[in-house]
Each structure stands twice: as structure tokens, then as C-alpha cells.
C-alpha positions as CSV (number, residue, x, y, z in Angstrom):
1,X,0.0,0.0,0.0
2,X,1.2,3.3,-0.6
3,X,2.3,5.9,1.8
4,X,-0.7,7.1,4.1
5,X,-0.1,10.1,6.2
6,X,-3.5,10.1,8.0
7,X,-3.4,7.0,11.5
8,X,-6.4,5.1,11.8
9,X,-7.1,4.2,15.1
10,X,-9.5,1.2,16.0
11,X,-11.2,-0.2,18.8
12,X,-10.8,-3.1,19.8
13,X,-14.0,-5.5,20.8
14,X,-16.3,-8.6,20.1
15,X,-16.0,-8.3,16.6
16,X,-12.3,-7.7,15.6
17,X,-10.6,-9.9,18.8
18,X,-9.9,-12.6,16.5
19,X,-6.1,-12.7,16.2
20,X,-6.5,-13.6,12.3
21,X,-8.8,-10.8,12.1
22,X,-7.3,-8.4,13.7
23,X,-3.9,-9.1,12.1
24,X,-5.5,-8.2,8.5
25,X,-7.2,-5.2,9.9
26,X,-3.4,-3.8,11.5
27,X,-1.9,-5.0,7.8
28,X,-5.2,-2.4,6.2
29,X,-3.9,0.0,8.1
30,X,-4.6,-0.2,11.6
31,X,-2.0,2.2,13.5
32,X,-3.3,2.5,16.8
33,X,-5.9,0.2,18.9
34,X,-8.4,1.6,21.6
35,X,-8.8,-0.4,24.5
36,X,-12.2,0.9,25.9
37,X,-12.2,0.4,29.8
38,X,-15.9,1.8,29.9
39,X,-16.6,-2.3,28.6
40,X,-15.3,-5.1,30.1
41,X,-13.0,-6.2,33.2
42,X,-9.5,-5.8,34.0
43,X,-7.9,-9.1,32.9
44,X,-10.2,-8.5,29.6
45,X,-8.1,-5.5,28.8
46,X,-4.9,-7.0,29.6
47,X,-5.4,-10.1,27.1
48,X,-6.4,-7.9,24.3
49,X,-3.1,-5.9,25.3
50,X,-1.1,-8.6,25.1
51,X,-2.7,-10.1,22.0
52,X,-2.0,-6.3,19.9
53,X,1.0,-6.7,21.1
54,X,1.5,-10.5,19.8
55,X,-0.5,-9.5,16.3
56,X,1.6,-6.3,15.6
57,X,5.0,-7.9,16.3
58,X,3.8,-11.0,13.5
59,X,2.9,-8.2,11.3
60,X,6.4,-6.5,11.9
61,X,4.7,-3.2,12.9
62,X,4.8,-1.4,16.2
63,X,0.8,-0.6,16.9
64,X,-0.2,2.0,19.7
65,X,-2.2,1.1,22.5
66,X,-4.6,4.2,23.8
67,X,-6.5,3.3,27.4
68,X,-9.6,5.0,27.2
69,X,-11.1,5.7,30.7
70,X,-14.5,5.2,31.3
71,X,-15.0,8.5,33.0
72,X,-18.0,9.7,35.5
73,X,-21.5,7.4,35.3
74,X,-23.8,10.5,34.7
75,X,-26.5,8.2,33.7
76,X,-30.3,7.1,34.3
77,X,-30.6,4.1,37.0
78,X,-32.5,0.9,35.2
79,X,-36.0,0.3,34.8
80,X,-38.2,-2.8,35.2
81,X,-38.9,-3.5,31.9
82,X,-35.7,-2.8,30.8
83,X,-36.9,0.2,28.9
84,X,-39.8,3.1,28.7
85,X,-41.7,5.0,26.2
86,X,-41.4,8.4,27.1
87,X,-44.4,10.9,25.4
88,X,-44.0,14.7,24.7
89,X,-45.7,16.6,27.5
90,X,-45.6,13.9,30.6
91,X,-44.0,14.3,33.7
92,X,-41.1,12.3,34.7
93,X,-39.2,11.8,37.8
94,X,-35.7,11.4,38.7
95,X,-35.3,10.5,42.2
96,X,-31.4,9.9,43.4
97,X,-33.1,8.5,46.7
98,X,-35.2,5.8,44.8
99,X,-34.0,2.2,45.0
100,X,-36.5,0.6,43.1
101,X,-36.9,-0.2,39.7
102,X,-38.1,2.5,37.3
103,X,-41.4,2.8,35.6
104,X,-43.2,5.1,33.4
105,X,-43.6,7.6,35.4
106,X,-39.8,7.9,37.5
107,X,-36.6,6.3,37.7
108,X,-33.4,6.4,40.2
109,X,-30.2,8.1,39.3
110,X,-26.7,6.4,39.6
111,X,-25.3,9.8,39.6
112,X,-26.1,11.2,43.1
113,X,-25.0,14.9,43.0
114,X,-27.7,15.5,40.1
115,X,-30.9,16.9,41.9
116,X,-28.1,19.4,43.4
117,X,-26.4,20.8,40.0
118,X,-29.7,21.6,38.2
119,X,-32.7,23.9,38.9
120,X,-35.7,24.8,37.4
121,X,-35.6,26.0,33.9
122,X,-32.6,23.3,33.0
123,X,-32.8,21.9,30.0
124,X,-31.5,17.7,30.4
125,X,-30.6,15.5,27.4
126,X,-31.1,11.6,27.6
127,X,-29.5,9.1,25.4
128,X,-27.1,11.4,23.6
129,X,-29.5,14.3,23.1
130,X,-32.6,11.6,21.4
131,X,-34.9,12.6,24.2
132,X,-35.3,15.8,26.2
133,X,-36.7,16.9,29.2
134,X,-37.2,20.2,30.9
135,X,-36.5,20.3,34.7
136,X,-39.6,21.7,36.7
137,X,-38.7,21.4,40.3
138,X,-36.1,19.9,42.7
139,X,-37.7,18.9,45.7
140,X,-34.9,16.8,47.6
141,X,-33.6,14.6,45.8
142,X,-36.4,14.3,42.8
143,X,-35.9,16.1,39.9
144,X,-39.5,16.7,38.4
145,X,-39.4,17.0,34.7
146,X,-41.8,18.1,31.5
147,X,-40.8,15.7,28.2
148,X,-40.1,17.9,25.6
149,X,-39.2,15.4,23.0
150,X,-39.8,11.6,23.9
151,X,-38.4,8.1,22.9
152,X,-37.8,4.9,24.1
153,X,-35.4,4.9,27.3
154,X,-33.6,2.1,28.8
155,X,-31.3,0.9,31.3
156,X,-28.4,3.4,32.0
157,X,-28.9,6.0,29.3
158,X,-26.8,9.2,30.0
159,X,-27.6,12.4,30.8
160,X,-26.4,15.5,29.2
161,X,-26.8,19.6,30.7
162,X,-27.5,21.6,27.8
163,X,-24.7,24.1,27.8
164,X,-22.5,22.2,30.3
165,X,-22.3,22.5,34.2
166,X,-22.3,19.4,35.5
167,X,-19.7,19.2,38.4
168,X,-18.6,15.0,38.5
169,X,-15.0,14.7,38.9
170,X,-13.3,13.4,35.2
171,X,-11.5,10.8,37.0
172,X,-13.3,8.2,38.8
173,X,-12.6,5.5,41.2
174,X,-12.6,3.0,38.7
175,X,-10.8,5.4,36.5
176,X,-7.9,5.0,39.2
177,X,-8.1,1.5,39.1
178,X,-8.2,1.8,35.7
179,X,-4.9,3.2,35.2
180,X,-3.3,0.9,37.3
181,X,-4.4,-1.9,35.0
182,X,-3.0,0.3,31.9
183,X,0.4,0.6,33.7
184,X,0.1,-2.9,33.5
185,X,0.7,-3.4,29.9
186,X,2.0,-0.1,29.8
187,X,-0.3,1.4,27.5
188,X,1.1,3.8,25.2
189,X,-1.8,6.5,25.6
190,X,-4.4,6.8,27.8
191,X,-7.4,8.9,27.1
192,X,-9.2,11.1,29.7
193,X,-13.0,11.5,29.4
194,X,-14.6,14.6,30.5
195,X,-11.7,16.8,31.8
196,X,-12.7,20.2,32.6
197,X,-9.9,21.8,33.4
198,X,-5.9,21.3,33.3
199,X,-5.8,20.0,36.8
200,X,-8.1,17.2,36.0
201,X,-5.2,16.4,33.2
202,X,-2.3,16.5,35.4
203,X,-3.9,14.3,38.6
204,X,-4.4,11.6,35.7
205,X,-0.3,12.3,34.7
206,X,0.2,11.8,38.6
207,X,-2.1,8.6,38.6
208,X,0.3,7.4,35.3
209,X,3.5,8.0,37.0
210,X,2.7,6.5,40.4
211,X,1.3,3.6,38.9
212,X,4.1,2.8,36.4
213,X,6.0,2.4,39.9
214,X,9.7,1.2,38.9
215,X,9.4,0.6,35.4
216,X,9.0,4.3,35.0
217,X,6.4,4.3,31.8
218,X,5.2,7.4,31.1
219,X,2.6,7.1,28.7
220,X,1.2,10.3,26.4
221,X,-2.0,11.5,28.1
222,X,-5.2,12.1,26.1
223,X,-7.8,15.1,26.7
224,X,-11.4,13.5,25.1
225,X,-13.1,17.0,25.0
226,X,-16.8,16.7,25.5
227,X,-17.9,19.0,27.7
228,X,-18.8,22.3,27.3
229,X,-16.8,23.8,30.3
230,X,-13.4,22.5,28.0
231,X,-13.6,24.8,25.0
232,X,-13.4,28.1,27.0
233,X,-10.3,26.3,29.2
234,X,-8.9,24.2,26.1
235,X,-6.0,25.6,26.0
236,X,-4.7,25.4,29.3
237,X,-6.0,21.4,28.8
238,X,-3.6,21.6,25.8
239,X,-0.5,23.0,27.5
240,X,-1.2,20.1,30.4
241,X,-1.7,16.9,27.7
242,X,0.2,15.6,25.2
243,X,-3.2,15.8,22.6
244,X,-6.5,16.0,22.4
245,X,-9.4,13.7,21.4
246,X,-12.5,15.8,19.6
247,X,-14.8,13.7,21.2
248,X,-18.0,14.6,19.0
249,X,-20.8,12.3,20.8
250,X,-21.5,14.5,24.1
251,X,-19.6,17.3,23.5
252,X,-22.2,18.2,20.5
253,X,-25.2,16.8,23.6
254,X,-24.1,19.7,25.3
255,X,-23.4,22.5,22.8
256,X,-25.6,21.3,20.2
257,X,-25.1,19.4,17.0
258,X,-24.4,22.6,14.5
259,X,-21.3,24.2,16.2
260,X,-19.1,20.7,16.8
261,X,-18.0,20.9,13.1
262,X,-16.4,24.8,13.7
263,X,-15.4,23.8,17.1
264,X,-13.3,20.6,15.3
265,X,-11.4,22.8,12.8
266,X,-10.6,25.4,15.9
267,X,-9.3,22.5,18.0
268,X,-7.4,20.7,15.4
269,X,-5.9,24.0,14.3
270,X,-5.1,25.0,18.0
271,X,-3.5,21.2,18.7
272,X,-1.2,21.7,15.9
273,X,0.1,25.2,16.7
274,X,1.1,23.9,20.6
275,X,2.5,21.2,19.2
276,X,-0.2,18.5,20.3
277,X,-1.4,15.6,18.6
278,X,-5.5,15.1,18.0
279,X,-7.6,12.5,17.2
280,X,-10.9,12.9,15.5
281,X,-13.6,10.8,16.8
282,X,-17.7,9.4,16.7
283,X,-19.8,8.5,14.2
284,X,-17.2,8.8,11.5
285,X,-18.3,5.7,9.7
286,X,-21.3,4.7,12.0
287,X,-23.3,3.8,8.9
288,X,-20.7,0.3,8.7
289,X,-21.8,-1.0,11.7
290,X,-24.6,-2.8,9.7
291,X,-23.7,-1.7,5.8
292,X,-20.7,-2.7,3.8
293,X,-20.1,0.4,2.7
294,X,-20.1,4.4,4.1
295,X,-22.4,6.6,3.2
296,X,-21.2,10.0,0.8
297,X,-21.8,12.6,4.4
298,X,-19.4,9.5,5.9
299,X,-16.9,9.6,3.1
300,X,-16.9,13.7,3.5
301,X,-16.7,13.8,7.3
302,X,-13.6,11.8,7.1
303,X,-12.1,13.4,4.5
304,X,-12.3,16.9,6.1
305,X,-10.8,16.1,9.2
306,X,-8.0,14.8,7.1
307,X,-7.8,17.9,5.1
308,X,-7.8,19.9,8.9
309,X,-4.9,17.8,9.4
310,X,-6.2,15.5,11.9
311,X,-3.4,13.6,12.8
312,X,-6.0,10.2,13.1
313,X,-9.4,9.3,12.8
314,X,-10.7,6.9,15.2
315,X,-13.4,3.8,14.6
316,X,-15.6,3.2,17.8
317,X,-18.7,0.4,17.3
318,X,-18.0,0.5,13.8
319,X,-14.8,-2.0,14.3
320,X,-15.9,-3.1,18.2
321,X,-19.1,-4.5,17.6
322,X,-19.8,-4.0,13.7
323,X,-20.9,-6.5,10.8
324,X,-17.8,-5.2,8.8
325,X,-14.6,-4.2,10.9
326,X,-12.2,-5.1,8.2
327,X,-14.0,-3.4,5.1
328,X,-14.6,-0.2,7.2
329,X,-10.6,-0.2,8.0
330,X,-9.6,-0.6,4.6
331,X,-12.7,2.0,3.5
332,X,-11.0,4.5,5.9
333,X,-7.7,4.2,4.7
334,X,-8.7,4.8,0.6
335,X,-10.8,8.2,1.6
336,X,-7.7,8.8,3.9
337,X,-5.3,8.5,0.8
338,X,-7.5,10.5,-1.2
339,X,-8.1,13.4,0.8
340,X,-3.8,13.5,0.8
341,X,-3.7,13.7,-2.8
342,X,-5.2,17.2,-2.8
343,X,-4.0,18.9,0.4
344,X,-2.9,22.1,0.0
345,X,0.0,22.8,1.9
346,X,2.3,26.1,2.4
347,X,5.5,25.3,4.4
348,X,6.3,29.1,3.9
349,X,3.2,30.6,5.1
350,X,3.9,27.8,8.3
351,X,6.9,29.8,9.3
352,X,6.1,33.4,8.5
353,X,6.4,35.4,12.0
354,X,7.6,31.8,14.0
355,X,10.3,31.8,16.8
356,X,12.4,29.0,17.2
357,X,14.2,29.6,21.2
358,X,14.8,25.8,20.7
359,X,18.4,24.2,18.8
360,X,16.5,21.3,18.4
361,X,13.1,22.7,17.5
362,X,14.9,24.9,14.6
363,X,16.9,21.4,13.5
364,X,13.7,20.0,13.0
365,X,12.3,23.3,11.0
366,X,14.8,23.3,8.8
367,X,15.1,20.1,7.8
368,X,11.5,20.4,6.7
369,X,11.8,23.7,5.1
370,X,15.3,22.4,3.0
371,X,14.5,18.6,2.2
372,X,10.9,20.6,0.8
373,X,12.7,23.1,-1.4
374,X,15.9,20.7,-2.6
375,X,13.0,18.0,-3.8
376,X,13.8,15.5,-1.5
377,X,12.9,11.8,-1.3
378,X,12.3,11.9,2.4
379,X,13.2,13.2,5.7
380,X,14.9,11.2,8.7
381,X,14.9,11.9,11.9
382,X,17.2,10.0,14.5
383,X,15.2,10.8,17.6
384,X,15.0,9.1,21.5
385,X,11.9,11.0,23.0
386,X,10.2,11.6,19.7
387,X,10.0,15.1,20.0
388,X,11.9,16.1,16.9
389,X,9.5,14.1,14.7
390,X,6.6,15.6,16.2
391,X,7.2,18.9,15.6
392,X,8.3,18.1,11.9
393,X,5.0,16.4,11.8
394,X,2.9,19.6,12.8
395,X,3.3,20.8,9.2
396,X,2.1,19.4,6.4
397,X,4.7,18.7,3.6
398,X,4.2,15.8,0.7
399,X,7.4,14.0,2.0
400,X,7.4,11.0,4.1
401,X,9.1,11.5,7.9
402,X,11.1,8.0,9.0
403,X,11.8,8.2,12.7
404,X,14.1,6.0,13.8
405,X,14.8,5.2,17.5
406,X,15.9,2.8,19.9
407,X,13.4,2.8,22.0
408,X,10.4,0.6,21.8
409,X,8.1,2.8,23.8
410,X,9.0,5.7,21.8
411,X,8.5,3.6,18.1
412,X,5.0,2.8,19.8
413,X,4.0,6.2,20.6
414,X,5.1,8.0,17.7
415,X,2.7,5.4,15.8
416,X,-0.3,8.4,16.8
417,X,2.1,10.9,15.0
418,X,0.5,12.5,11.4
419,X,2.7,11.3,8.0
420,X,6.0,9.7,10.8
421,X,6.6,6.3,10.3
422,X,8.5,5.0,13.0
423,X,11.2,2.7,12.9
424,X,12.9,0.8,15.3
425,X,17.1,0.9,15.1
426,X,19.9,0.6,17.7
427,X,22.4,2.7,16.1
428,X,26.1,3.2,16.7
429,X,27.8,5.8,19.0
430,X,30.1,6.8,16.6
431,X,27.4,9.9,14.3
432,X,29.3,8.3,10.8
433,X,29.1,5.0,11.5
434,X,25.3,5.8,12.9
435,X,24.8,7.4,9.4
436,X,25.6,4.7,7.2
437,X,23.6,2.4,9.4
438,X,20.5,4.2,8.6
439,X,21.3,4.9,5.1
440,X,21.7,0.7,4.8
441,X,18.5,0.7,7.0
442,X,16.7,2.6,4.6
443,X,18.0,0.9,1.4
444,X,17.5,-2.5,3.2
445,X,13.7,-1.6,3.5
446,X,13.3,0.2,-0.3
447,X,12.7,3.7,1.7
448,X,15.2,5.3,-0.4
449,X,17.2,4.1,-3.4
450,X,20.7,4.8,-5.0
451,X,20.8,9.1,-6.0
452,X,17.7,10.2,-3.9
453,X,18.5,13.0,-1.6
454,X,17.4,12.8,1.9
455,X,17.5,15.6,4.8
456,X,18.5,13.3,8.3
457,X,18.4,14.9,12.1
458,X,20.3,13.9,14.9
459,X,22.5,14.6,18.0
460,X,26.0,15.0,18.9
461,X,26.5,13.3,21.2
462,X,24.5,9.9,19.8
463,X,21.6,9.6,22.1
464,X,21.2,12.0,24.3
465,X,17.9,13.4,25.5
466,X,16.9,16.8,23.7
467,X,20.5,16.8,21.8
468,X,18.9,17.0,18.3
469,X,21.7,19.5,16.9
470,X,23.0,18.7,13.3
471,X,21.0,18.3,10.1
472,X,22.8,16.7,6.9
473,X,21.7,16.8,3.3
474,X,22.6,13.4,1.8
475,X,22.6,11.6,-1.4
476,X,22.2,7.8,-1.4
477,X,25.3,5.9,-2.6
């Protein structure tokens, strides 16, 4: 397959845990799989770890594992019959004190603090925004409500505040056991769901690093941005994260369905410019859970987060639980290709008015703005954090970025990273003997072939931390 700059990012579940299965899905283009802890137990999540991790190394790639966190239970209790048909204009009841089984006409809350956060007037949302009540009274701890717009609601549905203002804590409990368990397999993100602020962001980086213990992983942390409180504070959530998820599902609950898609450009647009990665995320090609192929408002969506520079675009139910994980996957990855083909990108207009403080930030500039301009084959960059290749990969330029590192952890991660495709190599100490390693590397793998010019970064000394310090032009022998 040719050269995709776009990551695909997949979630694993009952449909796509077959190892055969999964193993053509990573070889379609899988980058990145999505453990989602809001579904199954502990030891569930550390088998499929371990079985990515068995799949990607068979396939010869290095796949990314993202821990996404279940996040506060703002949600309906369960009703006897599983389910109700709510009608415009009845009253309903929900009662945080009720311990009973809910009917028609009320149900219990497993989120406590609710009659206490909203007040007459409130607008709520059920079941991601289907049905919607409007809050009459609080007397205690019932919440008497006017249906607005009805439906069927069952067992556990969420509930939204239109415009935000809910108060439950983003991290949970379970969340807390949670990461433990993702320290476990050392997972190489983990995703955040419904921070609020940048503290909420850095107690989770805490949670990480005290739960990693000796083995001292320190895995990229994930802001999912879905509630409405986030976009005013998003970038102090950016400056505390290493990206950001636009988590499209609530987030468009709570500030309504028409301003998610201006909201996405801004926050993809914002990521990029701090030097964050994002992920685009819900619904992208929901239509594939039952149908074997997307619909044209699917193929679009996709394609304009790719042309925003997304640097993935992420597959929930579609590869979890749909009829067609494999054909969605490979779907994905054409419109991904296609969108590519007609970017329009202008390194120049990139660095008009940009200050580079950094040696190794300004290394990595101009290796893009040089390898662009001399028509180069590629660019290289000889990296042990990562942190040159992500800033290369914050601009887009039609020429491939090969990190090379020799560190696993840091070939996993990068895996996230927009148009970097990372390579794994142990390199010598000597910088000219390094070179000609990678320049073999490269050949070896067809990257590069005899008279192609190539831009490479690095650091004197070899391997040092934040030492990225020399960029050479060379031409393969």
C-alpha cells in the first residue's frame, strides 16, 4: 500500500478480537488500537493488550495502544422492563433516593450529585440528546421533569446539561483502578473523558506515573473534549496533555449538533500550533456497523478532518461490535489516501512570524523547510523522545518522515504521530558509523534508493535526550 499520512485508530472489541482478524485489519492500516475500559474487566483489557502486542510484532509493525477511561456514570438508574416509552408533554421523575426499579412515570439516578447541579428552567438530554426533558422542580432529591421530546429509554442512558455544568470529577474510582491496569501493559496512551480543566489532566499524569512504579512508563496522556466547560479552558488542557481527542458524541449533547463541526477545525488548528497531537472521533463511519459500505456525508466527514490535518481518525462500534470491521478499516484508509492527494499545503506561510528559542526545534524546521525546497525523497529523523518528529509532523509537507529510535516505547507512541513512520534501530555511538547504518537501513527496506537526496536529524553526542543539533543533506550511494 502506498504511503498514508492520516493514523487510523481502532477499537478493539467482540467483533475484531480474533487474532487472524485483527492481524488483516493492522496489515489495512490499523495504527493505533483503543482499549475501551468503559466495557469489560481488567484481565479482559490485559489479554487484548497482550494479544495487539502478539499480532503487531507477526505483522512487523509497532501498533499504539490508547486506554480510554470510562469516566464519571452521569447516567439514568435501570428500569423494570428494561426500557420506557417516554411521550412529549408527561411528567417524569428522577429521584437519586429511589431504590426501586423505574417505571413510566420515575426512575433512580446512579449519579447522586444530580438533583443538586440543576434547577428549574434546566434543559437535560437523555441518550445522547434523542430525548429531552425540561427540569420543573427539585424537591430533595427528585428532579420533576416536563418531556419535551420523547423516545424509548432504557437501562443506563446518559444524561447531558444543555450548555454544560455538571460538576462529576473526570477521574473516577474505577478510573484509578483503571490506570493501574494500563500501567500494567503499559499502555502507550491513555485517554481522559470529560476533563474540565488542566488539573483534571495533570492528577491523571500523577495517577500514570505513580502507577508505572519502577518501570518508569510514562505514557502520552489524552484530553477526550466533550464538555462544554473544556472549549473556554482548552488551551490550558492543551499545554497540560500531550493531545486531544475531539470527542464529537457529548460534547455536540451539550453545545448542540451545528457548532461541533467549527469547534473541530478550531481545535485541530489549536493542537497543531502547541505542538499536540488530536484525534478525530464518533460516528465517523457509523453507517458500517450494519452496511458494507459508508455513506457520501461518511466519506466527506472523514475526508475533512483529514484535510484539517487531523493527525487520526478513530473507529468506535464500527470495528468493536460492527458486521464489517475489516472493510470499514480498509474504507477508511482509501478516503484517507484521497483526501492526501489534494492537500494544500504552504510550508512558507507555516513559518512566516515563527520563533524557534529551541536548537532542536529549529533542527527539525529546517530540515523540513530544506529537504521541501531541494525535492527530496524523504526526511529522517534520529530521535529518543520523539520530540523532533513531532514537531516536523505539525506541518504538512508531501514527504514522508522515518523516525528512527531505539526505543520501543518511543517507536509505539510515535505510531499516533500524522505522516512519521516509526522505525525501530539501535544505532552506533560513533554519528558516521550511525549514518551509514541508517542509510543501509533505509536501502535494506526500499525507503530510499541509490541518487535520492534525503534531509537526516540527529545529535551529537548519539543519544542524548533533547540533543537534536545537526541536520545533513545526503545523497544515497
Amino acid at each position: 500500500m502506498s504511503r498514508r499520512a492520516t493514523k487510523i485508530v481502532a477499537t478493539l472489541g467482540p467483533s475484531c478480537s480474533e487474532p487472524a482478524l485483527l492481524e488483516q485489519m493492522i496489515r489495512a492500516g490499523v495504527n493505533v488500537v483503543r482499549l475501551n475500559f468503559s466495557h469489560g474487566q481488567a484481565q479482559d483489557h490485559i489479554d487484548r493488550a497482550g494479544l495487539v502486542r502478539e499480532v503487531s510484532a507477526r505483522v512487523g509493525r509497532e501498533v499504539a495502544i490508547i486506554a480510554d477511561l470510562q469516566g464519571p456514570k452521569i447516567r439514568v438508574g435501570k428500569f423494570a422492563d428494561g426500557q420506557i416509552l417516554l411521550q412529549p408533554g408527561q411528567k417524569f421523575v428522577m429521584d437519586a433516593a429511589r431504590t426501586e426499579l423505574g417505571d413510566i412515570g420515575a426512575v433512580g439516578l446512579d449519579y447522586k450529585a444530580l438533583p443538586r447541579e440543576v434547577a428549574a428552567g434546566d434543559v437535560l438530554l437523555l441518550n445522547d440528546g434523542l430525548i429531552v426533558i425540561t427540569v420543573d422542580a427539585v424537591r430533595g432529591e427528585a428532579i420533576h421533569t416536563t418531556v419535551k421530546l420523547g423516545g424509548v429509554l432504557s437501562n443506563n442512558k446518559g444524561i447531558n446539561k444543555q450548555g454544560g455544568g455538571l460538576a462529576a470529577a473526570a477521574l473516577t474510582a474505577k478510573d484509578m483502578e483503571d490506570i493501574r491496569t494500563a500501567m500494567r501493559f503499559q499502555a502507550d496512551y491513555v485517554a481522559v473523558s470529560f476533563p474540565k480543566n488542566a488539573t483534571d489532566m495533570e492528577m491523571a499524569r500523577q495517577l500514570c506515573n505513580v502507577a508505572a512504579g519502577e518501570s518508569g512508563h510514562k505514557p502520552g496522556l489524552i484530553a477526550k473534549i466533550e464538555r462544554a466547560e473544556a472549549i473556554p479552558r482548552l488551551e490550558e488542557i492543551l499545554f497540560a496533555s500531550d493531545g486531544i481527542m475531539v470527542a464529537r458524541g457529548d460534547l455536540a449533547v451539550e453545545v448542540g449538533n451545528a457548532a461541533v463541526p467549527a469547534l473541530q477545525k478550531r481545535m485541530i488548528k489549536m493542537a497543531r500550533e502547541h505542538d499536540k497531537v488530536v484525534i478525530t472521533a464518533t460516528q465517523m463511519m457509523e453507517s458500517m456497523i450494519s452496511n458494507p459500505v459508508p455513506t457520501r456525508a461518511e466519506v466527506s466527514d472523514v475526508a475533512n478532518a483529514v484535510l484539517d490535518g487531523t493527525d487520526a481518525v478513530m473507529l468506535s462500534g464500527e470495528t468493536a461490535a460492527g458486521k464489517y470491521p475489516l472493510e470499514t478499516v480498509i474504507e477508511m484508509a482509501k478516503i484517507c489516501h484521497a483526501a492526501e492527494a489534494n492537500e494544500d499545503f504552504r510550508l512558507e506561510a507555516d513559518f512566516t512570524g515563527k520563533t524557534f528559542s529551541r536548537i532542536d526545534q529549529s533542527i527539525a524546521m529546517g530540515a523540513l523547510f530544506t529537504a521541501h525546497h531541494l525535492g527530496a525523497k524523504a526526511i529522517v529523523a534520529m530521535t529518543d523522545s520523539g520530540s523532533t518528529a513531532l514537531w516536523m509532523s505539525r506541518h504538512l509537507i508531501q514527504l514522508p518522515i522515518y523516525a528512527l529510535t531505539s526505543k520501543v516505547a518511543t517507536q509505539r507512541r510515535m505510531a499516533l504521530y500524522r505522516n512519521v513512520r516509526p522505525l525501530f534501530m539501535d544505532t552506533s555511538a560513533d554519528r558516521d558509523t550511525a549514518l551509514a547504518q541508517v542509510e543501509n537501513n533505509l536501502k535494506g527496506r526500499g525507503l530510499v534508493q541509490q541518487g535520492d537526496v534525503y534531509a537526516i536529524t540527529c545529535g551529537e553526542p548519539m543519544g542524548a535526550p533533547g540533543g537534536t543539533n545537526m541536520l545533513k543533506i545526503c545523497r544515497v550511494s
